[in-house]
C-alpha positions as CSV (number, residue, x, y, z in Angstrom):
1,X,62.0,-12.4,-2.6
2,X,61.4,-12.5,1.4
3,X,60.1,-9.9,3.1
4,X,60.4,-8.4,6.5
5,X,58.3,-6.8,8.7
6,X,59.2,-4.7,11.8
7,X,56.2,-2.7,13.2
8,X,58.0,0.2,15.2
9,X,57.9,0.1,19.2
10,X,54.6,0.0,20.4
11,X,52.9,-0.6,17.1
12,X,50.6,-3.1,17.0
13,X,50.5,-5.5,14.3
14,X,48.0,-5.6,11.8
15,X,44.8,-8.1,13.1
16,X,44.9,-9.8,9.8
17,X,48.6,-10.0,8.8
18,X,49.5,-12.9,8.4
19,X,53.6,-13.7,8.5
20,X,55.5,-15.0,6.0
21,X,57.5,-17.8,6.2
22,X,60.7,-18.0,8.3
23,X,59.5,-14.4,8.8
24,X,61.0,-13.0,12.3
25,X,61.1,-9.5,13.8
26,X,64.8,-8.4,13.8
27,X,65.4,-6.7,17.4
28,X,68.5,-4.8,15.0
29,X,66.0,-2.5,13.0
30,X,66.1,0.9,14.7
31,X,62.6,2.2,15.3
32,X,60.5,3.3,12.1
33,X,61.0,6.8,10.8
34,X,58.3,9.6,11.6
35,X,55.5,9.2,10.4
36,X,56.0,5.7,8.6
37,X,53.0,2.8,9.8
38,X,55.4,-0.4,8.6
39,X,58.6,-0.7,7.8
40,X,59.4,-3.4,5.7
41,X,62.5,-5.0,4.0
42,X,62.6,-7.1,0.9
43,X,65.5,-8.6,0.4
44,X,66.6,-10.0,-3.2
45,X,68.5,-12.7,-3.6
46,X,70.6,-12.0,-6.4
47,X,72.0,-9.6,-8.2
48,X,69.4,-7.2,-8.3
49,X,69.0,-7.1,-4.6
50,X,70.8,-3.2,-4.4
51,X,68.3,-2.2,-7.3
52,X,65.9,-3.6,-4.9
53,X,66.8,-2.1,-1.8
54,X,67.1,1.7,-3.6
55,X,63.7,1.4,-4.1
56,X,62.7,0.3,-1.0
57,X,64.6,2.1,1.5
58,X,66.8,-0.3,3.3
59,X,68.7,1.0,6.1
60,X,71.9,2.1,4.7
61,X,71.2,2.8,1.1
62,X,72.1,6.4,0.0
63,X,68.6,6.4,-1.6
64,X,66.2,8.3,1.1
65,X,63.7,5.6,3.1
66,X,60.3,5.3,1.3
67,X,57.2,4.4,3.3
68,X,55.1,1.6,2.6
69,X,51.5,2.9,2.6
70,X,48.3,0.8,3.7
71,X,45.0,2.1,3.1
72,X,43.4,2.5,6.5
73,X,40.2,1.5,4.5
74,X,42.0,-1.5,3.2
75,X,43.0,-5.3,4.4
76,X,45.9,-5.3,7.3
77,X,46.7,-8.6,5.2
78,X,47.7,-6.0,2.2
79,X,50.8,-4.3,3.8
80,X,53.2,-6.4,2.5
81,X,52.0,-7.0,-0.9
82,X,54.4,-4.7,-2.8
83,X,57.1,-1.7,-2.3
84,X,54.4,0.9,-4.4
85,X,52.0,2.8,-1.8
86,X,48.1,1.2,-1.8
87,X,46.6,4.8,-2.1
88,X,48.2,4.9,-5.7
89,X,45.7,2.3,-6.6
90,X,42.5,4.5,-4.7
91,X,39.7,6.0,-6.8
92,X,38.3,9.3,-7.3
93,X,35.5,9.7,-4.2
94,X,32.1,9.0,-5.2
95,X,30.2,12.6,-4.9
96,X,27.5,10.1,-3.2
97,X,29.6,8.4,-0.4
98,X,31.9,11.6,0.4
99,X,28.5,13.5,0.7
100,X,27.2,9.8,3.1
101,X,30.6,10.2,5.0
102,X,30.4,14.1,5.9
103,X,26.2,13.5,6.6
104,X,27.6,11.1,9.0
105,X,30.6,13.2,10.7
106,X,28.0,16.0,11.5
107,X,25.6,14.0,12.9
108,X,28.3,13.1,15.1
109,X,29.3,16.7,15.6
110,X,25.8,17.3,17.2
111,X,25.7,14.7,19.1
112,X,28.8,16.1,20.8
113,X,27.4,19.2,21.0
114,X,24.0,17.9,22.4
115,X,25.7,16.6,24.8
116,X,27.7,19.1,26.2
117,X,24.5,21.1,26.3
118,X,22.8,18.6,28.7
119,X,25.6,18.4,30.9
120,X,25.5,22.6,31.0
121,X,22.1,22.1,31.6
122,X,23.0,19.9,34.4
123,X,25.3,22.1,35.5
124,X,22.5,25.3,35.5
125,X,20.2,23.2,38.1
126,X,23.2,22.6,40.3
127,X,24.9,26.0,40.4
128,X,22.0,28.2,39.6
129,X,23.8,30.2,37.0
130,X,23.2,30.1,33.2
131,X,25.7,28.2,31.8
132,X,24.5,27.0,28.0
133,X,24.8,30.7,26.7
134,X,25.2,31.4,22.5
135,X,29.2,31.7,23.8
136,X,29.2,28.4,25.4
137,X,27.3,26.5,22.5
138,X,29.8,28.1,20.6
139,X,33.0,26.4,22.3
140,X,30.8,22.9,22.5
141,X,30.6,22.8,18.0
142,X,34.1,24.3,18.2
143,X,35.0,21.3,20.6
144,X,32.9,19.1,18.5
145,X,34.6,19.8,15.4
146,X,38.1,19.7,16.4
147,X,38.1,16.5,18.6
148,X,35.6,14.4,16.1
149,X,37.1,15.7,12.4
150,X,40.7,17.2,12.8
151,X,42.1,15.3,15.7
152,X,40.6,11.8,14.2
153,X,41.7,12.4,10.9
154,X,45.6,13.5,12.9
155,X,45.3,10.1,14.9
156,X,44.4,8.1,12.3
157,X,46.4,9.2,9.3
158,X,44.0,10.5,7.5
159,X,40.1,9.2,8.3
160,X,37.2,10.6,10.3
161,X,34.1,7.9,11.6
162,X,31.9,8.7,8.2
163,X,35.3,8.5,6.0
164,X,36.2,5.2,7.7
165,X,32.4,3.8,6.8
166,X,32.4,4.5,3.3
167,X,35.7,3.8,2.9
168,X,37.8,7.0,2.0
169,X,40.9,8.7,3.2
170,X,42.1,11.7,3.1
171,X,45.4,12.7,2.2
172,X,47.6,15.4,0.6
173,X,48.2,16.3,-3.0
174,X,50.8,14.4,-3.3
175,X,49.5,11.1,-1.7
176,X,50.8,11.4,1.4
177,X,49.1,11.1,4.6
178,X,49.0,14.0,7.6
179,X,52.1,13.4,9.3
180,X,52.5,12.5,12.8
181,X,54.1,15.8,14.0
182,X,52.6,19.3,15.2
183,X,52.8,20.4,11.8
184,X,50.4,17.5,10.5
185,X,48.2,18.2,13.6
186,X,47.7,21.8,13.0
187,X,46.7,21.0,9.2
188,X,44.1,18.2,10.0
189,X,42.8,20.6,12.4
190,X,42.9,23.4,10.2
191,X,41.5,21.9,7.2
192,X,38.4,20.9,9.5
193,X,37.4,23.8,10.9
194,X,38.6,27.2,9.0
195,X,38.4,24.7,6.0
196,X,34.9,24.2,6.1
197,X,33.6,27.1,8.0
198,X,36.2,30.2,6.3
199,X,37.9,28.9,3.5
200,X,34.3,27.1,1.9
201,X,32.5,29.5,3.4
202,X,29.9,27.9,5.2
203,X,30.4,25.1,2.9
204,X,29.9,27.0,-0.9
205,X,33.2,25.8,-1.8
206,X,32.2,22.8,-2.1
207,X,30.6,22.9,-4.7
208,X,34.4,23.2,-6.9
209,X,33.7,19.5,-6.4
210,X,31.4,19.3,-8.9
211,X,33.5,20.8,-11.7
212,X,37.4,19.9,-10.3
213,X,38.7,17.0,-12.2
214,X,40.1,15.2,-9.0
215,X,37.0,16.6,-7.3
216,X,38.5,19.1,-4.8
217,X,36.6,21.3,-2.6
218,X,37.9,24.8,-2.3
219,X,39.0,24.0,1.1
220,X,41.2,20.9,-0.5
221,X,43.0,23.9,-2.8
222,X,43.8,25.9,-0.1
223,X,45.2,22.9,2.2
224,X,46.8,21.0,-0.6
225,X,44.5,18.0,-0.1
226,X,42.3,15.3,-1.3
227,X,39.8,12.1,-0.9
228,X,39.8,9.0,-2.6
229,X,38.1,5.9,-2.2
230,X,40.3,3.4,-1.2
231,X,37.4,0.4,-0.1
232,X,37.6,-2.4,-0.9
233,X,35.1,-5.2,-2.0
234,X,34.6,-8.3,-2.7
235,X,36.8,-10.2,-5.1
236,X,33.8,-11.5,-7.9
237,X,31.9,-8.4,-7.3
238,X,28.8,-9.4,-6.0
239,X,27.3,-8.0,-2.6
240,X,25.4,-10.1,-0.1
241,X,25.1,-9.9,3.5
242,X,28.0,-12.0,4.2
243,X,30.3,-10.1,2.3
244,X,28.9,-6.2,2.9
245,X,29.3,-6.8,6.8
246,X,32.9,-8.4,6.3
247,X,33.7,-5.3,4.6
248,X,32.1,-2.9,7.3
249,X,34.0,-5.5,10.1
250,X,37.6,-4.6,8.4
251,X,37.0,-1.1,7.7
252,X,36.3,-1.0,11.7
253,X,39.1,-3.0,12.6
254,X,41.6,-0.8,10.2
255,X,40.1,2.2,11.7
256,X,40.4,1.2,15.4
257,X,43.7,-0.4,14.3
258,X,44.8,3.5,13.4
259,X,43.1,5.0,15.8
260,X,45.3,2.4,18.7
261,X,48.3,3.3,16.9
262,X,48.0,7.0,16.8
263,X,47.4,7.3,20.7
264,X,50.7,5.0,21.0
265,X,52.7,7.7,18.7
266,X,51.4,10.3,20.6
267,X,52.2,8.5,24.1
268,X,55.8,8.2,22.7
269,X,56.2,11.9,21.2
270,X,53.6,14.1,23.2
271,X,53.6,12.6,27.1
272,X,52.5,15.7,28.2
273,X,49.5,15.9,26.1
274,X,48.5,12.1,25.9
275,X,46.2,11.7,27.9
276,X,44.4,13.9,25.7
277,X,44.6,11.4,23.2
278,X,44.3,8.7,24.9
279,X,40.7,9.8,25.9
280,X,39.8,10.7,22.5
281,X,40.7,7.1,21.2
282,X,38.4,5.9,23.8
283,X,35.6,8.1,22.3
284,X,36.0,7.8,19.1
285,X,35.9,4.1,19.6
286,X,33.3,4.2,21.0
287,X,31.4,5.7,18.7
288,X,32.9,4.2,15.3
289,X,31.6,0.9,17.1
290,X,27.7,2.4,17.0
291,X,28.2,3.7,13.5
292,X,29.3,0.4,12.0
293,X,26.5,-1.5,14.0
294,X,23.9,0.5,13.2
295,X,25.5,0.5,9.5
296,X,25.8,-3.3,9.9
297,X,22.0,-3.8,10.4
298,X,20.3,-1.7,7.9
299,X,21.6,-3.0,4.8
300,X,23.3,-0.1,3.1
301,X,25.0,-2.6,0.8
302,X,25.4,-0.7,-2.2
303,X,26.3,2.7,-0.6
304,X,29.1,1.0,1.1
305,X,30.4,-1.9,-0.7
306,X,29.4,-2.0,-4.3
307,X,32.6,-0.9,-6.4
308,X,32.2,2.6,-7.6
309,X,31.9,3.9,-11.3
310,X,34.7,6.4,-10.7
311,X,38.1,6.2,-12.3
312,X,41.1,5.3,-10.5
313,X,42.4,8.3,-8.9
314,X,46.1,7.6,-11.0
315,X,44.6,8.0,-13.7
316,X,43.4,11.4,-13.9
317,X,46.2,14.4,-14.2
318,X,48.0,15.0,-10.8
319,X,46.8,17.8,-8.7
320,X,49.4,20.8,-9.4
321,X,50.6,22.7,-6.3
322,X,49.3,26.2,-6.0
323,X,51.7,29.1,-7.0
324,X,52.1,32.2,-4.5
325,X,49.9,33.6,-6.7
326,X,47.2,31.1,-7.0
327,X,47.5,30.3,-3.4
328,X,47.2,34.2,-2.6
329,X,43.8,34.3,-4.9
330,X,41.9,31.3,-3.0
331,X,43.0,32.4,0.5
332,X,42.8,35.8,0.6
333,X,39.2,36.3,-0.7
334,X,38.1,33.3,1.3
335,X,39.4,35.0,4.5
336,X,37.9,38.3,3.9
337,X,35.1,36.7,3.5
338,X,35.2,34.7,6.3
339,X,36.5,37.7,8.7
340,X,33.2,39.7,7.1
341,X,31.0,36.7,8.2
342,X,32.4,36.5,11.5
343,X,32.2,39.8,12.6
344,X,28.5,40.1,10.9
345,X,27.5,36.9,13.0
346,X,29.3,38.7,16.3
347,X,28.7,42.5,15.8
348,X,25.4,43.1,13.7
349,X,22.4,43.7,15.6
350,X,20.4,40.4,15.1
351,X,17.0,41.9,15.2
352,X,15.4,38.8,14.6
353,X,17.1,37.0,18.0
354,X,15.9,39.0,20.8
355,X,12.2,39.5,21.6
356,X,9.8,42.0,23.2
357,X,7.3,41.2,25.6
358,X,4.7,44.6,25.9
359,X,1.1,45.1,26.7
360,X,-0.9,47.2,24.5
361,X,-3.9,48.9,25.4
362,X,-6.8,48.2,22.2
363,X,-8.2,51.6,20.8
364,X,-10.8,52.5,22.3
365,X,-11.1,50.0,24.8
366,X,-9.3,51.7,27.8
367,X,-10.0,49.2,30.3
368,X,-8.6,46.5,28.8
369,X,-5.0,45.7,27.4
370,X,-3.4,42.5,26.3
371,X,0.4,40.8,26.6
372,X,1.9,40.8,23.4
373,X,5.2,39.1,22.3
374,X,7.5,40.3,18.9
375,X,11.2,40.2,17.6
376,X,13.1,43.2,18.3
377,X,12.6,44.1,14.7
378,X,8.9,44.2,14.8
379,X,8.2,40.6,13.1
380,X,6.5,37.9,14.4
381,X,4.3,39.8,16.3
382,X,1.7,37.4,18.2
383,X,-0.5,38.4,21.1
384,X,-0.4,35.7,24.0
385,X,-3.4,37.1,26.2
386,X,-7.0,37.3,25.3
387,X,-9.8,38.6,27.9
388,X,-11.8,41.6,28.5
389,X,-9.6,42.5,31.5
390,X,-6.0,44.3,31.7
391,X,-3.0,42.3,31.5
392,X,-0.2,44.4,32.1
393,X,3.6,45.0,32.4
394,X,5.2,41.8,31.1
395,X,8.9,41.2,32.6
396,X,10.5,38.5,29.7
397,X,13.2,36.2,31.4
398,X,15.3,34.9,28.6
399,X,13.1,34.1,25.7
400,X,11.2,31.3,27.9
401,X,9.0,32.8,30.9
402,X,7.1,36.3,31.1
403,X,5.8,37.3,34.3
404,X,3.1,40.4,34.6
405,X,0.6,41.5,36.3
406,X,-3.5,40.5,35.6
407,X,-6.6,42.3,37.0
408,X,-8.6,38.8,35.7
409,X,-9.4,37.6,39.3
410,X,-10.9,40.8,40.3
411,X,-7.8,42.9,41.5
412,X,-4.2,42.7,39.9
413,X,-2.1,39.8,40.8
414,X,1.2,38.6,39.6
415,X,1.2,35.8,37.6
416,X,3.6,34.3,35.0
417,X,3.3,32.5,32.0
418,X,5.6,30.4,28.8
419,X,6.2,32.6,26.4
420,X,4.0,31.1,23.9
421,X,1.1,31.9,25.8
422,X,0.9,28.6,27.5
423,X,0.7,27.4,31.1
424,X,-1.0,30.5,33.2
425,X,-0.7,30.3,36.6
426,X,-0.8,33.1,39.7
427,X,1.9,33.8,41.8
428,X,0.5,36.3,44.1
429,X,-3.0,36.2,46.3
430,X,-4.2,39.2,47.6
431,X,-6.8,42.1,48.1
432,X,-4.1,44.7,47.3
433,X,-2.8,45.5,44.1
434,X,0.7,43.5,42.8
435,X,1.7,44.6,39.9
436,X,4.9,45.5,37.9
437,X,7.2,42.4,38.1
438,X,11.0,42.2,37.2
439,X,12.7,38.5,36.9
440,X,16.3,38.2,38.7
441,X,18.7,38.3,36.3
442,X,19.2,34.5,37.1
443,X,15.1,33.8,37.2
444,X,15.2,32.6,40.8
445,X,13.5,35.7,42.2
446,X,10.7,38.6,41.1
447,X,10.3,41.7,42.4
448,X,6.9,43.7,41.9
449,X,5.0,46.7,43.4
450,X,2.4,46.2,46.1
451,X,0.5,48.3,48.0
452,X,-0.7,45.3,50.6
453,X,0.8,47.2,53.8
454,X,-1.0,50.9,52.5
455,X,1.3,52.3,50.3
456,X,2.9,51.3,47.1
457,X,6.9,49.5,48.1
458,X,9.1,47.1,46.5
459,X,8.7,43.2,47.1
460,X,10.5,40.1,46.3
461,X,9.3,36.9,46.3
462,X,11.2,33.9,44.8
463,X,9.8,32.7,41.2
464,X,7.0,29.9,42.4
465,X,5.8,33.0,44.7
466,X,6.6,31.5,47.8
467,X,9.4,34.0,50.5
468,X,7.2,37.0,49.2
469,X,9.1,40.1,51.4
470,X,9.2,43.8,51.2
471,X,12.3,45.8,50.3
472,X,11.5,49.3,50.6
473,X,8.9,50.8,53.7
474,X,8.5,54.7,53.8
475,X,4.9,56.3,54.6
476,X,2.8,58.1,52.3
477,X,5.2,57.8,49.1
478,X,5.3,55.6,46.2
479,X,8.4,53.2,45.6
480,X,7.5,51.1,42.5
481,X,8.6,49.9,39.0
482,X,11.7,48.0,40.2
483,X,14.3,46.7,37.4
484,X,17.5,43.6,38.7
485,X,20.9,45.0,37.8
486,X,22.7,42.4,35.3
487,X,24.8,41.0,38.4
488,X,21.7,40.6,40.6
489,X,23.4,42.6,43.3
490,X,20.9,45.9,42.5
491,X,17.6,47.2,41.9
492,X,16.7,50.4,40.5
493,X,13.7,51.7,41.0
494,X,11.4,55.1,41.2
495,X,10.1,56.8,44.3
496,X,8.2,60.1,45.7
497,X,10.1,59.8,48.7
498,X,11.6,63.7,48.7
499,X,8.3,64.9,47.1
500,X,7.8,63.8,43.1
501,X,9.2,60.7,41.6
502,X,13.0,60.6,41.1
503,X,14.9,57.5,40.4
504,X,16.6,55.1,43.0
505,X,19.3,52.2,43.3
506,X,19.4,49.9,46.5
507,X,20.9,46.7,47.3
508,X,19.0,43.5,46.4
509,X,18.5,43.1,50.3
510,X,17.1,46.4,50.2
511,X,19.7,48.1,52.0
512,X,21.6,51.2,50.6
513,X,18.5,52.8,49.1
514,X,19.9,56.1,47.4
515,X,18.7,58.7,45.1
516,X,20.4,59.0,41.5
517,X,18.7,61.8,39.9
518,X,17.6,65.3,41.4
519,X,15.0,66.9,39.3
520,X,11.6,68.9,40.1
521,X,10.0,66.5,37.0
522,X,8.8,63.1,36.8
523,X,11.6,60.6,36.7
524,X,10.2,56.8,35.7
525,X,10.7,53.0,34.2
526,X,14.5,53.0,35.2
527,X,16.1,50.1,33.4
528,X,19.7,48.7,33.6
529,X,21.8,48.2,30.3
530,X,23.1,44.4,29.8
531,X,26.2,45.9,31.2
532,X,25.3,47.4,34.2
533,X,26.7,50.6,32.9
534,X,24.1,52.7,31.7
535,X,20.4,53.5,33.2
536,X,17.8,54.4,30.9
537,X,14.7,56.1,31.8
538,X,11.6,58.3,31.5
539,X,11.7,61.9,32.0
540,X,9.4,64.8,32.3
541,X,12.0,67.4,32.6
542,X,11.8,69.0,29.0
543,X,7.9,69.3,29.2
544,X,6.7,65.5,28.1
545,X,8.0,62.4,28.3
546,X,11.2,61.5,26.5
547,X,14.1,59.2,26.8
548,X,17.1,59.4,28.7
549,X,19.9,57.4,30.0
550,X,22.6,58.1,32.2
551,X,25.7,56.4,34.1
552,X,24.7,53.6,36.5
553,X,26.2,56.2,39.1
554,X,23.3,58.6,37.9
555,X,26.2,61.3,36.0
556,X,25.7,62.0,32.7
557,X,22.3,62.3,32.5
558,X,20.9,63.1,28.7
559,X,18.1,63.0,26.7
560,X,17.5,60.6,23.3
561,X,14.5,61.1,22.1
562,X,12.5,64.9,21.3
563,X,9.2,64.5,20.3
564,X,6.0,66.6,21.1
565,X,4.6,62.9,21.8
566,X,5.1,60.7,25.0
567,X,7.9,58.7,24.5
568,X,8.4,56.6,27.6
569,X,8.8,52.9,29.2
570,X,12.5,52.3,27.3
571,X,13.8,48.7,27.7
572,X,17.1,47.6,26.6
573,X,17.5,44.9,23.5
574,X,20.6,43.3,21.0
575,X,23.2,42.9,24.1
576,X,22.3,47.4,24.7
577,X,22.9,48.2,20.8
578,X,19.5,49.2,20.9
579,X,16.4,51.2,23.6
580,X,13.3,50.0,22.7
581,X,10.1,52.2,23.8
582,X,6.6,53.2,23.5
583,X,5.2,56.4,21.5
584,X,2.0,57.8,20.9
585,X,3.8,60.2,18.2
586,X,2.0,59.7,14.5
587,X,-1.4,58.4,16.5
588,X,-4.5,59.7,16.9
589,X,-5.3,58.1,19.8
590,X,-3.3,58.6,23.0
591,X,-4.6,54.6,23.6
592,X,-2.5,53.8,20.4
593,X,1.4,53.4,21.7
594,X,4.1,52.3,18.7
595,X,7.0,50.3,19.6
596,X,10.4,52.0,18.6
597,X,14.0,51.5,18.7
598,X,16.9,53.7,18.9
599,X,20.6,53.6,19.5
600,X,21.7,54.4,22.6
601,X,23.0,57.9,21.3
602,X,19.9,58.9,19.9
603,X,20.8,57.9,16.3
604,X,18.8,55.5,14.6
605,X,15.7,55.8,15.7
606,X,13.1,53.8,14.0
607,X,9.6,52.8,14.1
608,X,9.0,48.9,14.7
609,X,5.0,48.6,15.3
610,X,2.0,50.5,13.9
611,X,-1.3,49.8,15.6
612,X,-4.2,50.9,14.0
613,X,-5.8,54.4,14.4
């Protein structure tokens, strides 16, 4: 009975097909239907040729067109071998090689996400703005995850770069592959991302795998899907060099094969979009062609070509479709709880995320204090200073530098430091007192408090101390304790200017100095929310120190915190969910400050530290 081949326009023909005779493409053949790699024709030459043709699909028989299937892990030489699809003929996965092929996709994963973070970095030195933020790294796995898993496994018809090595595909429930449309993309995609992160949440439905008897992850329930083995090996059995990199050399091939004629479909459907695609070949190319190298030269000969123990995959009962109500009981507890995960990961204070950078004085040791570094929950609580002189006010830019101010060299000075402790240096050199530094909120510039030209004012100077300037110049007053509005274009800070210390706002170029609050008490430690919204600060208004914030306009002025201790020195931590500040209520000594927290309505006030009496 001979056969013939058309590939549709554009295709390219298999690298190791090899023609049959008098075989001829027949320019008469309308294009291949959506979706189908080959389209082939076996004609019989006698009477059974229309029993023959039903079951093929000739054009013109009243019997729908069925596809002839290769196995993109398989031989190109294979696709005209017979009118049943190849995938019937696959295996159940190995638990070993699915768990090889997804080790292998996620490395890949990182490695797109590693470098999109370089090139933010990149980006950060030129432009001088952060750039690789928690959002950002965010969008780079999202990226990662949807361009290396869903749109390869679209592309190809059904393999990723690990799935191609170890020689599995994946496919629907009922053996076919994702089709070639929007509606295919969207469920390779899909499956890929809210598969593994919301529907297996965070990968725990994976484990159905285990237990399923077509080992299905909960992800393949909910998406109607499945992978089988379809590699192939050597004829006798046997594994040697020779034969293991053959197999890795056509698995490639296949692989780039699909890969080639995905971007072609695309080119002919989706013009407008495939350049998209056409780029992502490129890629994925490239990368497939490191995998199998670096797969070709370490001799993974058994993980990859030795013929599995599993049964064939057509030999274990079919996977059943889901009813409404089945399909209602996998997806709607599996997207609760992947809505409750997200909004946990987005909106719950994560206490452990965001550190503190304090000094605290020892008891009974008044001249002396030390720079201290904790998690906004009060773990990890490690002191980064040691020496019998006072290291004060610590400024924390970003979890990475701390700037403060150091009495070691005989006056205090502003230095900075890592925020392991490591790398000391000076900034500042002079007979005056610097102290009280603030980071930019982009870590080019500090401010800090000197008294160099008689009287405490507000400097700048940029971070390697060099440009060192002064803001604020009035006579016999105090303008100190400066704090960088989150847009850089503001500083807050406290002055005696109109006779006792009242909180201020200027312009970074200290211009537009102005007075926010009006009060006959003690007004100190002004510090912007992450928002630029809010202003908290110290107050002596109601008889001690206390709490308050107000509107970065100074309205609304009100009061947190009502102890018969100092509370004071507030700073803002988890994105302004929380005021952290210093108390000397429950101690003995007035040397002994607590750390505490509280919301930024005066709920939830809690204690975080507890020094010794």
């Amino acid at each position: 009975m001979p056969g013939r081949f058309n590939p549709p326009p554009g295709w390219p023909v298999p690298r190791d097909f090899v023609p049959p005779p008098q075989w001829q493409p027949d320019p008469a053949w309308p294009p291949a239907p959506d979706g189908w790699q080959l389209w082939i024709q076996l004609e019989a030459a006698t009477e059974s040729r229309s029993a023959a043709t039903a079951s093929v699909g000739v054009t013109g028989s009243e019997s729908p067109p069925t596809p002839l299937e290769t196995s993109p892990a398989g031989l190109g030489a294979d696709v005209v071998q017979a009118a049943e699809p190849t995938l019937d003929a696959a295996r159940l996965a190995p638990h070993g090689r699915r768990i090889g092929a997804f080790a292998v996709d996620v490395l890949i994963v990182a490695v797109v996400v590693g470098v999109f973070t370089a090139l933010g970095r990149l980006i950060e030195f030129a432009v001088d703005q952060d750039v690789v933020t928690p959002v950002t790294v965010a969008i780079f796995l999202a990226v990662g995850i949807v361009a290396v898993l869903g749109l390869a496994v679209w592309l190809t018809g059904g393999q990723t770069v690990g799935k191609a090595l170890f020689g599995l595909v994946e496919r629907r429930r009922d053996g076919r592959q994702p089709g070639a449309t929007m509606t295919g993309l969207a469920w390779s995609v899909g499956r890929h991302s809210a598969g593994y992160l919301v529907v297996d949440v965070l990968g725990v439905g994976t484990l159905l795998a285990l237990v399923s008897p077509r080992r299905r992850c909960l992800h393949d329930l909910a998406f109607g899907s499945e992978v089988v083995y379809t590699g192939d090996q050597p004829a006798d059995g046997s594994v040697t060099p020779t034969t293991w990199r053959a197999v890795l050399e056509r698995r490639f091939n296949a692989f780039v094969d699909n890969l080639e004629s995905g971007r072609e479909r695309s080119r002919q459907r989706y013009r407008r979009v495939y350049v998209l695609w056409a780029w992502l070949t490129k890629v994925l190319t490239v990368v497939a062609v490191a995998v199998f190298t670096i797969a070709r030269w370490t001799r993974p000969a058994h993980a990859l070509s030795a013929t599995p123990g599993t049964p064939p995959a057509a030999s274990v009962h079919p996977a059943a479709p889901l009813t409404t109500k089945q399909a209602a009981g996998v997806w709607a507890p599996a997207a609760a709880a992947g809505i409750a995960l997200v909004i946990a990961l987005t909106t719950a204070p994560d206490l452990g995320q965001v550190n503190l950078a304090f000094d605290f004085g020892d008891v009974g040791r008044p001249e002396t204090s030390e720079i201290y570094i904790m998690h906004a929950d009060g773990s990890d609580l490690r002191q980064l200073t040691r020496n019998s002189f006072e290291d004060r006010d610590p400024d924390l830019f970003q979890d990475r530098l701390i700037a403060f101010d150091s009495a070691r060299d005989g006056n205090h000075e502003i230095y900075v430091m890592n925020a392991d402790g490591t790398g000391q240096r000076r900034l500042t050199i002079n007979d005056a007192f610097d102290t009280a530094p603030d980071w930019s909120p982009d870590g080019r510039l500090i401010s800090f408090t000197s008294n160099r030209d008689g009287n405490p004012e507000v400097y700048v100077m940029n971070a390697d101390g060099t440009g060192q300037r002064r803001l604020t110049a009035t006579t016999n007053a105090l303008d100190a304790f400066s704090d960088w509005s989150p847009d850089g274009k503001l500083i807050a800070f406290t002055s005696t200017r109109d006779g006792n210390p009242e909180v201020y706002v200027m312009n970074a170029d200290g211009t537009g100095q102005r007075r926010l609050t009006t009060n006959d008490a003690e007004e100190l430690s002004a510090t912007w929310s992450p928002d630029g919204t809010l202003i908290a600060f110290t107050s002596t208004r109601d008889g001690n120190r206390e709490i308050y914030v107000m509107n970065a306009d100074g309205t609304g002025q009100r009061r947190l915190t009502n102890d018969e201790a100092d509370d004071h020195d507030p700073h803002w931590a988890l994105g302004g969910r929380k005021i952290l500040f210093f108390s000397h209520r429950a101690q003995k000594s007035p040397q002994a400050n607590d750390v505490w927290a509280v919301n930024p309505d005066g709920t939830g006030l809690t204690r975080l530290t507890d020094q010794p009496r």
